[in-house]
C-alpha positions in Angstrom: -16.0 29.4 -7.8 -14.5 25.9 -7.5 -15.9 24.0 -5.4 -14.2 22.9 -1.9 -12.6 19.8 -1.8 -13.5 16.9 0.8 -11.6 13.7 1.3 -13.4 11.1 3.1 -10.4 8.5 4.0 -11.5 4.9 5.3 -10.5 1.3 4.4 -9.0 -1.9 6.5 -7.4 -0.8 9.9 -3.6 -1.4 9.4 -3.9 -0.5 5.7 -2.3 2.7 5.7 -4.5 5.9 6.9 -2.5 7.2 9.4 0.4 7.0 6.9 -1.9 9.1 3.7 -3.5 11.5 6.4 0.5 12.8 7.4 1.4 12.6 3.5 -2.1 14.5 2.8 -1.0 17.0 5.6 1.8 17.6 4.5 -0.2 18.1 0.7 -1.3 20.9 2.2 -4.6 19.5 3.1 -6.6 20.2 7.0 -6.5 16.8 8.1 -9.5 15.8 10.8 -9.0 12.0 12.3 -11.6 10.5 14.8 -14.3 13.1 14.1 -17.2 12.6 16.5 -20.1 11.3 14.1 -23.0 13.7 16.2 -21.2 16.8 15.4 -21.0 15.8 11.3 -23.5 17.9 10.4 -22.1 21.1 12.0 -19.0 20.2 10.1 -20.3 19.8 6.7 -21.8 23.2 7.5 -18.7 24.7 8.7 -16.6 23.7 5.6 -19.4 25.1 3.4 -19.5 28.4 4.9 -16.7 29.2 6.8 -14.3 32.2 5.0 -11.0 30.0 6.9 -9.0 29.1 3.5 -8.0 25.8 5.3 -11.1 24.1 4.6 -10.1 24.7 0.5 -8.9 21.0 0.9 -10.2 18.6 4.1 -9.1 15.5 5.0 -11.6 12.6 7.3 -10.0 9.5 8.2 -13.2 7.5 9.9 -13.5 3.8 10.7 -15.4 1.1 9.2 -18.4 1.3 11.9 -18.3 5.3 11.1 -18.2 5.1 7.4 -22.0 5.0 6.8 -22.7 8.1 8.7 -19.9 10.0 6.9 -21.6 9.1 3.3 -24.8 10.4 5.1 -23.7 13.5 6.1 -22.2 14.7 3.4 -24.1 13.6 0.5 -26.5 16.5 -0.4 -23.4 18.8 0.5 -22.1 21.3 -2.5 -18.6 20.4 -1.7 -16.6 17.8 -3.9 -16.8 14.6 -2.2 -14.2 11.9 -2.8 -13.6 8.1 -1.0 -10.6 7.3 -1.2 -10.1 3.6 0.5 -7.4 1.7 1.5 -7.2 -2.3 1.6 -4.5 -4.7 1.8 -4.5 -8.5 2.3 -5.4 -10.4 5.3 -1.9 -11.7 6.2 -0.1 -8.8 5.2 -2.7 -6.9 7.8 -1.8 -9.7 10.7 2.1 -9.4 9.7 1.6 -5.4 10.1 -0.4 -5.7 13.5 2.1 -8.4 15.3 5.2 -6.1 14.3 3.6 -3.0 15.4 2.2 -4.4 18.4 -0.8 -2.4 18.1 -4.3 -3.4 18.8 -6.8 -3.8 16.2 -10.0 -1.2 16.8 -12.7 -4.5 17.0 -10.5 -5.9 19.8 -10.6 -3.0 21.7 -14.2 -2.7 21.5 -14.8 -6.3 22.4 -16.9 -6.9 19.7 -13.9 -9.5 18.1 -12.0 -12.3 20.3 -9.1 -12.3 17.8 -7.0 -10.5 15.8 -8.0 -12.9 12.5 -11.8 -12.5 13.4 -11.3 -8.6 13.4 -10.2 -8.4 10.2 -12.6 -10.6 8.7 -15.4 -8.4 10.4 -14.2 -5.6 9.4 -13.8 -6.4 5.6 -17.5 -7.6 5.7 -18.6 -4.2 7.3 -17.0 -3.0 4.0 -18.8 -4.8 1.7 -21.6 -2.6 1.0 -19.7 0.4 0.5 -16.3 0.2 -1.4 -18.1 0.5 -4.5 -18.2 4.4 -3.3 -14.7 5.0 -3.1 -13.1 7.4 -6.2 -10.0 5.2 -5.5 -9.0 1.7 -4.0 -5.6 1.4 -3.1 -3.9 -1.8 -2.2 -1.0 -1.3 0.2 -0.3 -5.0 -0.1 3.2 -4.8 -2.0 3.7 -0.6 -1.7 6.2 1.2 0.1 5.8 3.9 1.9 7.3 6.3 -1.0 5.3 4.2 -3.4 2.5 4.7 -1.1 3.2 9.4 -1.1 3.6 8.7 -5.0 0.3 7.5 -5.2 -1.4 10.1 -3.1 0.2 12.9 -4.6 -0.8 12.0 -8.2 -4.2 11.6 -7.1 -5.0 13.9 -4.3 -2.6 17.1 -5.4 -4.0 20.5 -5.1 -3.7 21.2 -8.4 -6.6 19.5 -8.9 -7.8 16.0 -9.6 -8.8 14.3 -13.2 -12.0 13.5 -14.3 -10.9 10.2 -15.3 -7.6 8.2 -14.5 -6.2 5.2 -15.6 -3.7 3.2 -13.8 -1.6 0.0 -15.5 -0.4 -2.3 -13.1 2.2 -5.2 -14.1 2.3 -8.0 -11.4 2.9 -11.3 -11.4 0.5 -14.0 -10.6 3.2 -16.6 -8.2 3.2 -13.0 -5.9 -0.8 -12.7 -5.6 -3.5 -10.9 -8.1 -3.4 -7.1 -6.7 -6.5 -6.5 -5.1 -7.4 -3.2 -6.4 -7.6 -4.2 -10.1 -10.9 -3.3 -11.7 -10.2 -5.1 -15.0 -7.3 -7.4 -15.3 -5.8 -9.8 -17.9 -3.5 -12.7 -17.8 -0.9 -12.6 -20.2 1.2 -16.1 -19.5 0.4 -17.4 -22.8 3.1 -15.2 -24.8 6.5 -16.6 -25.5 8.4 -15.9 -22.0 11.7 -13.9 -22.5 12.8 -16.0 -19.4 13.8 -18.9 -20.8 16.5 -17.0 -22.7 18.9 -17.3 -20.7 20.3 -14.2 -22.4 17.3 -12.3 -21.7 16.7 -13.8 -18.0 18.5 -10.6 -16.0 16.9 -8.1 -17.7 13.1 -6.9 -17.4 10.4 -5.1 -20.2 11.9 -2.0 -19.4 14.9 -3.1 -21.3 14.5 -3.1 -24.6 16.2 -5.9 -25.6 13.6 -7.9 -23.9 10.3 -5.4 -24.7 11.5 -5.9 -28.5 11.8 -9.6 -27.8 7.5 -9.7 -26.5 6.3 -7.3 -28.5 7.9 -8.8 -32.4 6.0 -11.8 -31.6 2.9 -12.8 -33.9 1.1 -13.8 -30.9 1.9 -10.6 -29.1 0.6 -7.7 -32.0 -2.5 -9.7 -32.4 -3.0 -10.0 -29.1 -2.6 -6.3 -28.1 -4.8 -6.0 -31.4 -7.4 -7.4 -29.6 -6.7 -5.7 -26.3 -6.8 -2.2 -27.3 -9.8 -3.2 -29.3 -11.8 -4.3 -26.1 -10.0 -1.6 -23.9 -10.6 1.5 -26.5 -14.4 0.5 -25.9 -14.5 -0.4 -22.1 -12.5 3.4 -21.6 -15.6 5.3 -23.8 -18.3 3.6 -21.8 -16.4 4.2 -18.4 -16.1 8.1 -19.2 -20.1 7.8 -19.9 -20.9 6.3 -16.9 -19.0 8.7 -15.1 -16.2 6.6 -13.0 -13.4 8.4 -12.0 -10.6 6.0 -11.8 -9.5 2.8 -13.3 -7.1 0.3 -12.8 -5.8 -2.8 -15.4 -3.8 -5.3 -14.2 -1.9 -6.6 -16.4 0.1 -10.5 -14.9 2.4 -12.9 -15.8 4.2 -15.8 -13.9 6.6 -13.4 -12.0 6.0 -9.8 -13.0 9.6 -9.0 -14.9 9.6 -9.6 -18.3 5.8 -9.8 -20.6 3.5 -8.0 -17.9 6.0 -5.8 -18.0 6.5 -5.4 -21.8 2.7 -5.1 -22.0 1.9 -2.5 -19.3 4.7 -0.1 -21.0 3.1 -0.4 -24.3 -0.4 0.5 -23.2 0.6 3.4 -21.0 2.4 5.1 -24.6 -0.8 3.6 -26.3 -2.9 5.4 -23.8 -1.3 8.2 -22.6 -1.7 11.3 -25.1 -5.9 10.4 -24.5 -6.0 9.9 -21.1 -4.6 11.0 -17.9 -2.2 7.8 -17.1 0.0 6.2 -14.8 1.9 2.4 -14.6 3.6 1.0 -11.5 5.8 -2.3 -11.9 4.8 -3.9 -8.7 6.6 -6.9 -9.1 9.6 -5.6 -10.9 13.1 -6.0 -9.3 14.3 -2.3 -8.6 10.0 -1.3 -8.9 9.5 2.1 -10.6 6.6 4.0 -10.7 5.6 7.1 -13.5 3.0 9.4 -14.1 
């Protein structure tokens, strides 16, 4: 019998939890938010035993302070246990709490004086544990429907894959994205923007991705990339992670990141379960 599938939801307050439990709900899944941390261990015991098909697929969104005790509880469970955890930048968090007008959890406690010194608290509270999570997403740069493709790709009932691979074009003048386990800067190839022909068009064109990937610079450089990456992937596998994501950047995320992240997802994609997002892109696409 498969085993019953639990997803422990937590990350930086303003980073999107509210917004993946309702996409998660409506996935299907029995979404629990603000779960009293004494009663954990009659819950771990309920979704083990209980015949009610909801708890097939459980949701937890829990806080930062709560996080700990959640790991606690359920890890000698025989459910499967996944973290998923959100994050997003400092400033983008303080832009999202001033236009909501909300108030940050650590300010209602007392235990910050400022919106700023929450944040910060709470990202150190974090420290210790995101290396837990089966998969960091950054809401920095996602929309909201970026945000449901994500989820859905990840989290469907269908089942999840033993071991994903995300390529993520960005480019570097926008910020690194902060949810990139390896990532490579590729600024030194011949830029397709100087052309002023080539300029409007990104490396989903092809008159631009032939334009990167002809150049001598470019095959021995993916050469070496696929090279490094075909060993990193193996060794990944045997450690047993569950999700990876490569970064790939250049100045502004249109034309060479672009080029490049296309080519490794059709590299990639008939060995592993794969996915690429565009984040800088002008008109931003996202596949499976």
């Amino acid at each position: 019998m498969e085993k019953r599938r639990v997803l422990l939801i937590s990350g930086m307050s303003g980073a999107g939890k509210s917004s993946a439990m309702s996409m998660l709900e409506d996935m299907g899944y029995h979404c629990i938010d603000s779960f009293p941390v004494q009663l954990l261990d009659l819950l771990t015991d309920l979704i083990e035993s209980s015949s009610d098909i909801r708890y097939n697929f459980t949701a937890l969104a829990t806080s930062a302070g709560d996080f700990p005790e959640f790991i606690r509880a359920f890890k000698n469970t025989e459910l499967d246990v996944r973290v998923l955890f959100l994050d997003a930048s400092n400033d983008v968090l303080l832009q999202r709490y001033k236009s909501t007008r909300r108030t940050h959890p650590l300010l209602i406690s007392n235990v910050c004086k400022s919106l700023e010194e929450a944040i910060q608290t709470e990202r150190e509270m974090f420290i210790n544990y995101k290396d837990r999570a089966f998969l960091t997403l950054d809401t920095t740069f996602l929309s909201f429907k970026e945000l449901k493709f994500k989820i859905e790709s990840y989290f469907s009932k269908a089942g999840v894959p033993a071991f994903t691979i995300s390529f993520i074009s960005f480019g570097y003048k926008h910020g690194v994205p902060l949810d990139a386990d390896l990532m490579f800067d590729v600024r030194f190839l011949p830029n397709p923007y100087w052309d002023v022909n080539l300029r409007p068009y990104s490396g989903d064109d092809k008159i631009v991705y032939d334009f990167v990937m002809e150049k001598p610079q470019t095959i021995e450089y993916v050469k070496i990339l696929t090279d490094f990456l075909d060993y990193s992937f193996k060794q990944y596998v045997n450690e047993g992670k569950n999700h990876l994501t490569v970064g790939i950047g250049c100045t502004g995320g249109q034309h060479r990141s672009v080029s490049i992240v296309n080519y490794l997802y059709d590299f990639y994609n008939d060995k592993y379960n794969c996915f690429k997002g565009h984040r800088d892109k002008v008109g931003l696409d996202n596949e499976k």
